[in-house]
NUTIGU-461823 format. One record per residue (C-alpha): residue in three letters; z, x, y; chain. Coordinates in Angstrom, 2 decimals, padded with zeros to 5 digits. Layout:
% residues N
 code      zz      xx      yy unit
  ala       Z       X       Y    A
...
% end
This chain:
% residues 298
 code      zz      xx      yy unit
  unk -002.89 -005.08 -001.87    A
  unk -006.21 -004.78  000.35    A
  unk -004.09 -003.01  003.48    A
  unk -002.80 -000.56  000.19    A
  unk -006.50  000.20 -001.48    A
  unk -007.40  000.89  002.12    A
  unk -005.12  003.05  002.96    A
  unk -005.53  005.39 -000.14    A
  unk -009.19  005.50  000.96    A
  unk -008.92  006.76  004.01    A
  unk -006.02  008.77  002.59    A
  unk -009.15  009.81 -000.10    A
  unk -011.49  010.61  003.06    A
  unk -008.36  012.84  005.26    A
  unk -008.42  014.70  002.03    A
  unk -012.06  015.64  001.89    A
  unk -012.23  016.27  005.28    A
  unk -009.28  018.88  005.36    A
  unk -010.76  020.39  002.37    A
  unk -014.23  021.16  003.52    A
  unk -012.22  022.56  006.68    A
  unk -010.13  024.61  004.37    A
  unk -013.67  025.28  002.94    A
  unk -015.36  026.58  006.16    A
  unk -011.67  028.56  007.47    A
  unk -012.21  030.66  004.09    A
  unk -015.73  031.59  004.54    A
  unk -015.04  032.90  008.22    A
  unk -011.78  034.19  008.09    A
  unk -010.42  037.88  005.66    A
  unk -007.52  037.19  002.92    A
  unk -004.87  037.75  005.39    A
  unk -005.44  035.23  007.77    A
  unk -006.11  032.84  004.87    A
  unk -002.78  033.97  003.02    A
  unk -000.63  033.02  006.28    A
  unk -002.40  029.96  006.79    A
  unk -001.55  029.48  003.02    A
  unk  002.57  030.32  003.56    A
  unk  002.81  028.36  006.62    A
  unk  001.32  025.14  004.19    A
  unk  003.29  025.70  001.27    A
  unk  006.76  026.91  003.18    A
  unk  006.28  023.35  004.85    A
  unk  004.51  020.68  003.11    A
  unk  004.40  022.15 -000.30    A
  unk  007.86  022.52 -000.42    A
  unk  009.09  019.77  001.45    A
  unk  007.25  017.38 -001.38    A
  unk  009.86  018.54 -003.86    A
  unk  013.15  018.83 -002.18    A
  unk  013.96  015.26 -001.72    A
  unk  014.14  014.69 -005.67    A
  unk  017.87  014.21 -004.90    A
  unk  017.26  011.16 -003.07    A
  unk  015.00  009.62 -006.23    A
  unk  017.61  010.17 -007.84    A
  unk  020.02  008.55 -005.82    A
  unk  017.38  006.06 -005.71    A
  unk  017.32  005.80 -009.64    A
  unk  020.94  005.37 -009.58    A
  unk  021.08  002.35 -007.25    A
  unk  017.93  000.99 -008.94    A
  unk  020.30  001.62 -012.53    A
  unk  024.18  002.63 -012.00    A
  unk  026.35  005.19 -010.91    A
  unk  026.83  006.89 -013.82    A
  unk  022.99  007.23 -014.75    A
  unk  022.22  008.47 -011.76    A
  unk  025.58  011.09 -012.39    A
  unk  023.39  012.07 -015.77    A
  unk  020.21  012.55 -013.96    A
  unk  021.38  015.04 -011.43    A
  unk  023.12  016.89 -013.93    A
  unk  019.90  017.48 -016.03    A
  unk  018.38  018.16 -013.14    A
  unk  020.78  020.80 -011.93    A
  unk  020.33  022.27 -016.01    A
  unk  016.83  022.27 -015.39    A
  unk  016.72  024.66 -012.58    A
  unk  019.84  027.33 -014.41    A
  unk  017.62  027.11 -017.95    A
  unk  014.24  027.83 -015.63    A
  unk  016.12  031.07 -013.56    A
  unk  017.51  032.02 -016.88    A
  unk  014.26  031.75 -018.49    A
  unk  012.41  033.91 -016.40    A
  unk  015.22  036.30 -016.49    A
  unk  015.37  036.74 -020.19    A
  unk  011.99  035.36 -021.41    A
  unk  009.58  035.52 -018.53    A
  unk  006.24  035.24 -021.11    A
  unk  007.53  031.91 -022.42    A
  unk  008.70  030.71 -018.65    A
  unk  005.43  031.16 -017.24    A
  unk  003.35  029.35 -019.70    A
  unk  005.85  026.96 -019.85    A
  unk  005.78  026.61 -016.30    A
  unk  001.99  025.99 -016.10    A
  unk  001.98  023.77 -018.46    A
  unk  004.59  021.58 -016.64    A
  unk  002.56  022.37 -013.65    A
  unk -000.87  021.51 -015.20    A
  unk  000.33  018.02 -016.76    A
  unk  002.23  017.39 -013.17    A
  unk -000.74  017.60 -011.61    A
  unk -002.70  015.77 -013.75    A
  unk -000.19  012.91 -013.63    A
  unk -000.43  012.68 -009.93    A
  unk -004.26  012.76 -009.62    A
  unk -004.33  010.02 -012.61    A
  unk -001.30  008.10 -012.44    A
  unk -002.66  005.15 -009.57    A
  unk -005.82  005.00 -011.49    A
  unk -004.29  003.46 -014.92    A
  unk -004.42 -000.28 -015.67    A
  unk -002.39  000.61 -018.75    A
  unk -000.69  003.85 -020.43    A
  unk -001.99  004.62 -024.05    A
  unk -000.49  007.62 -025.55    A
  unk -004.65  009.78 -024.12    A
  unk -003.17  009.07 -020.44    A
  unk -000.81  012.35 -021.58    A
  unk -004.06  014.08 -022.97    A
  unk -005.84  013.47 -019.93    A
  unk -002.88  014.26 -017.39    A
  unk -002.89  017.88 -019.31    A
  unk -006.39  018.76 -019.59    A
  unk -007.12  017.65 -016.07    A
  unk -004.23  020.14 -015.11    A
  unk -005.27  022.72 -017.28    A
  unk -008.47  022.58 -016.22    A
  unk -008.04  022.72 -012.39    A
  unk -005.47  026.01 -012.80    A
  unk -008.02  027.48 -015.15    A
  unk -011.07  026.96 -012.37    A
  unk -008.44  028.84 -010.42    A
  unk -007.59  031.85 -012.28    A
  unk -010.99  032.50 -013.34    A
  unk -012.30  032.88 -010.30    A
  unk -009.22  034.98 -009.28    A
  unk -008.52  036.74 -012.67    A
  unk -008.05  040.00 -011.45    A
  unk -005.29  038.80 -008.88    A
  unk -003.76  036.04 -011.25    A
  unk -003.44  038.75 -014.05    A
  unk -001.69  041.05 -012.20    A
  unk  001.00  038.25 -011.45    A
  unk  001.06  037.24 -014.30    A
  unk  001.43  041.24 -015.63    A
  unk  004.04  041.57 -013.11    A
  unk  006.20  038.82 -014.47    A
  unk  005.57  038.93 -018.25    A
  unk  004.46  042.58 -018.59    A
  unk  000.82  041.19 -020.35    A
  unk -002.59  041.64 -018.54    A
  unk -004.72  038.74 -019.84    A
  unk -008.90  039.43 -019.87    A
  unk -011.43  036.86 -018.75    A
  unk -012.55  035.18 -021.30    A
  unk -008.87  033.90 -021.81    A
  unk -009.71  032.09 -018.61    A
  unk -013.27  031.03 -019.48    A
  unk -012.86  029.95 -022.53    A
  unk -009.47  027.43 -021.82    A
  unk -011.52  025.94 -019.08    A
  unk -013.94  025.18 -021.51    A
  unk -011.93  023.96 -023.67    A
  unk -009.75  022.17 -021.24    A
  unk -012.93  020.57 -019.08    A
  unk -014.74  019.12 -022.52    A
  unk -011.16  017.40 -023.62    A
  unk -011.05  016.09 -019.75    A
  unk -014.57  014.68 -020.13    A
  unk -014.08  013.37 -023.60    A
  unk -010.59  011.66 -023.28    A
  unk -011.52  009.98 -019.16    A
  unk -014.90  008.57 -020.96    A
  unk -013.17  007.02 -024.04    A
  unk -010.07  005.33 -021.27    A
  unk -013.39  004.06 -019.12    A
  unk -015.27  002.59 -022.28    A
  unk -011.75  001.13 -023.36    A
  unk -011.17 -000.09 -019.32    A
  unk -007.63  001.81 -019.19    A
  unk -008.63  003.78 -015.79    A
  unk -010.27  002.43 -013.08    A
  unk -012.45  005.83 -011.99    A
  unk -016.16  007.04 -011.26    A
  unk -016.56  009.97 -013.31    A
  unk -018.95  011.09 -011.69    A
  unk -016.66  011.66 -008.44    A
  unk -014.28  012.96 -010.15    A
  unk -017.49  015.60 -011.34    A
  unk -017.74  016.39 -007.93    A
  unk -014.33  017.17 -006.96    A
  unk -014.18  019.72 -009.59    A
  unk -017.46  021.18 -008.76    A
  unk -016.10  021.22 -004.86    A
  unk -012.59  022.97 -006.25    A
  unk -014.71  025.37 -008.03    A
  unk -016.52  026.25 -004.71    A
  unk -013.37  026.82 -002.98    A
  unk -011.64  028.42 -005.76    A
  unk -014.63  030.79 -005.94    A
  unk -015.06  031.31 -002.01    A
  unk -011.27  031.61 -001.04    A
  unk -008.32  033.91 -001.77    A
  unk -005.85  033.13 -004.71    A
  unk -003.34  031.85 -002.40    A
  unk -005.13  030.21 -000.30    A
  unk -007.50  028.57 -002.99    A
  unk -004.30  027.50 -004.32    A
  unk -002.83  026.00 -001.13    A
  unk -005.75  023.90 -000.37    A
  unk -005.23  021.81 -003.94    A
  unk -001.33  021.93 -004.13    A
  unk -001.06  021.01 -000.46    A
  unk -004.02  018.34 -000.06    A
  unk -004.59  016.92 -003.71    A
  unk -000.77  017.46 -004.84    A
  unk  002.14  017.36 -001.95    A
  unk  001.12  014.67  000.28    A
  unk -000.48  011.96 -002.19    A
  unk  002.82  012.69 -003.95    A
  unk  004.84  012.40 -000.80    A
  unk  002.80  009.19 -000.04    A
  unk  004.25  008.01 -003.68    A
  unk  008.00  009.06 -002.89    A
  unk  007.96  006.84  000.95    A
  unk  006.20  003.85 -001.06    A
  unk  009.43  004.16 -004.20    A
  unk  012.09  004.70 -001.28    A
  unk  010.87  002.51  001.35    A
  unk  008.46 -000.04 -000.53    A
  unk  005.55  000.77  002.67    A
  unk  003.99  003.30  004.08    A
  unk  005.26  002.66  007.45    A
  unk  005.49  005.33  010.10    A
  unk  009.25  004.50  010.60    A
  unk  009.49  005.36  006.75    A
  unk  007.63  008.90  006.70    A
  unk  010.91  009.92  010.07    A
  unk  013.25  008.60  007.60    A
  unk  012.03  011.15  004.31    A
  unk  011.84  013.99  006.73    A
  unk  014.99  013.07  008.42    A
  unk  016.80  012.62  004.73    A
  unk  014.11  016.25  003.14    A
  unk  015.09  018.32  006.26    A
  unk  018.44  019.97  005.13    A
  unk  016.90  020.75  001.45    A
  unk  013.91  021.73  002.67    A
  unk  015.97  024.43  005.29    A
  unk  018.10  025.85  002.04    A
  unk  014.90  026.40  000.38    A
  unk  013.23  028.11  002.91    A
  unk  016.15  030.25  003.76    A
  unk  016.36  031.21  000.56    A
  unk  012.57  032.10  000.33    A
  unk  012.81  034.00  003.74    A
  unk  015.66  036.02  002.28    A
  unk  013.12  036.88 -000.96    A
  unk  010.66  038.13  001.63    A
  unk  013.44  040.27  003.85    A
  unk  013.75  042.25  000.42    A
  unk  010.21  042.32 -001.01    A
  unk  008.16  041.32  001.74    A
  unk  006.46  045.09  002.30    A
  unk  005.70  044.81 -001.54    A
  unk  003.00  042.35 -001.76    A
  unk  002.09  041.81 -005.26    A
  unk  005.60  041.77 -006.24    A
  unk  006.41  039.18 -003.65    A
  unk  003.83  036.84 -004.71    A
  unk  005.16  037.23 -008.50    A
  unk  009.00  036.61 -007.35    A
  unk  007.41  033.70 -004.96    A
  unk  005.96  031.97 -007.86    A
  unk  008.37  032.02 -009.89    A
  unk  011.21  030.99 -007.32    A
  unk  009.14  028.04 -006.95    A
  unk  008.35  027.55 -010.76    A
  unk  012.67  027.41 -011.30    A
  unk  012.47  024.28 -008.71    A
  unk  009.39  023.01 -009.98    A
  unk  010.25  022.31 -013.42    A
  unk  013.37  019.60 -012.36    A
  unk  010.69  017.93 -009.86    A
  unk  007.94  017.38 -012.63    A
  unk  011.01  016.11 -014.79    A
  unk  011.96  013.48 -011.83    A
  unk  008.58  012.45 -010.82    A
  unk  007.80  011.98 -014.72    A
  unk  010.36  009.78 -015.08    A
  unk  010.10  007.91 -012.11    A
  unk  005.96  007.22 -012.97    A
  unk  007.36  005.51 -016.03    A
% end
């Protein structure tokens, strides 16, 4: 248990360290360099975090039976048709659908190893954490992140829809984490956690949208969660363990990419239109993961 609390720690620290990096490399750098450097992180860790949901699920199935784990892939195959389809046909309720999923996925990942126990505010706090770090992000980038989200949906949002969510979000964060401290359900300093979202807003504020967004997805989303997915397939974090999910994540993670390179032969010379089709090719495979991983945290 000590060897495991240390290794998150320094795990904790690696984190830091890469952000304040991240920090200085958008400060000295123009958008373009930061949106390649933003790609290259998301095309390779960021989407190799999510392509080995088929082995949790095999996994699962092993863990359960056959026939459960036959169920599971099928829902999770119906997750990503009903997420293309929505996007085709109802693109306004797929993207707020999707950031929802995305906000409360990222909450649950942040929180989850924190919890001595899972009351029914653990969900209230995995949301307005989420909704709170995506809303730092889009309103410091609201001009961008509206025009995505016009390109997709056909509605320009203003500010204040930004602000005032945040607020909203931020106070039901700081409410919900105090009351699960008082009550001794989550191990946490609050006032770290403070400090991370001050530093996100920093970054958020100083960095392009994609590469403000690359710096949380990549170092406080894909590798603690791909630090989760070696421990449930492997029971360590041994370095042997880490070869064996790349070796098992390597032909997923080559179909995905193919298929994003292919997106970018067609639309690559049209940038704001890429980044809209971009996000949302990843939203259709995102909404199976958060599925998996929700399950599997139970």
């Amino acid at each position: 248990m000590k060897n495991k609390s240390r290794f998150f720690i320094d795990l904790r620290n690696y984190m830091l360290i890469l952000t304040f990096f991240s920090l200085w490399v958008s400060t000295y750098f123009k958008d373009e360099t930061e949106n390649i450097l933003a790609y290259i992180l998301i095309l390779s860790l960021g989407i190799l975090h999510g392509t080995n949901d088929i082995k949790l699920i095999e996994k699962e199935s092993r863990d359960k039976n056959k026939k459960t784990g036959k169920k599971i892939l099928y829902f999770y195959l119906l997750f990503i048709v009903s997420g293309i389809l929505l996007f085709y046909f109802i693109p306004s309720i797929a993207l707020l659908i999707f950031i929802l999923f995305s906000a409360y996925h990222f909450g649950e990942q942040h929180w989850i190893s924190r919890l001595t126990k899972k009351p029914i505010a653990t969900k209230l706090i995995y949301m307005a954490y989420g909704i709170t770090i995506l809303g730092i992000l889009f309103l410091n980038n609201d001009l961008e992140v509206s025009t995505v989200i016009g390109n997709i949906t056909g509605i320009y949002l203003f500010k204040d829809v930004y602000l005032y969510t945040t607020i909203f979000s931020f106070l039901v964060f700081v409410i919900t984490s105090i009351r699960l401290i008082v009550n001794k359900t989550i191990k946490v300093n609050i006032w770290e956690e403070l400090f991370y979202l001050l530093l996100f807003y920093i970054i958020f504020q100083t960095a392009s949208l994609l590469w403000a967004f690359a710096i949380y997805f990549i170092f406080w989303h894909s590798i603690p969660s791909l630090v989760d997915q070696v421990y449930f397939l492997y029971g360590n974090y041994k370095k042997e363990n880490f070869i064996k999910y790349l070796k098992s994540s390597f032909l997923y993670w080559v179909i995905s990419i193919v298929g994003l390179v292919i997106l970018f032969l067609i639309f690559g010379n049209q940038d704001r239109l890429f980044l809209s089709i971009f996000f949302t090719s990843i939203a259709a495979i995102t909404f199976p993961h958060v599925w998996i991983m929700a399950k599997l945290n139970k």
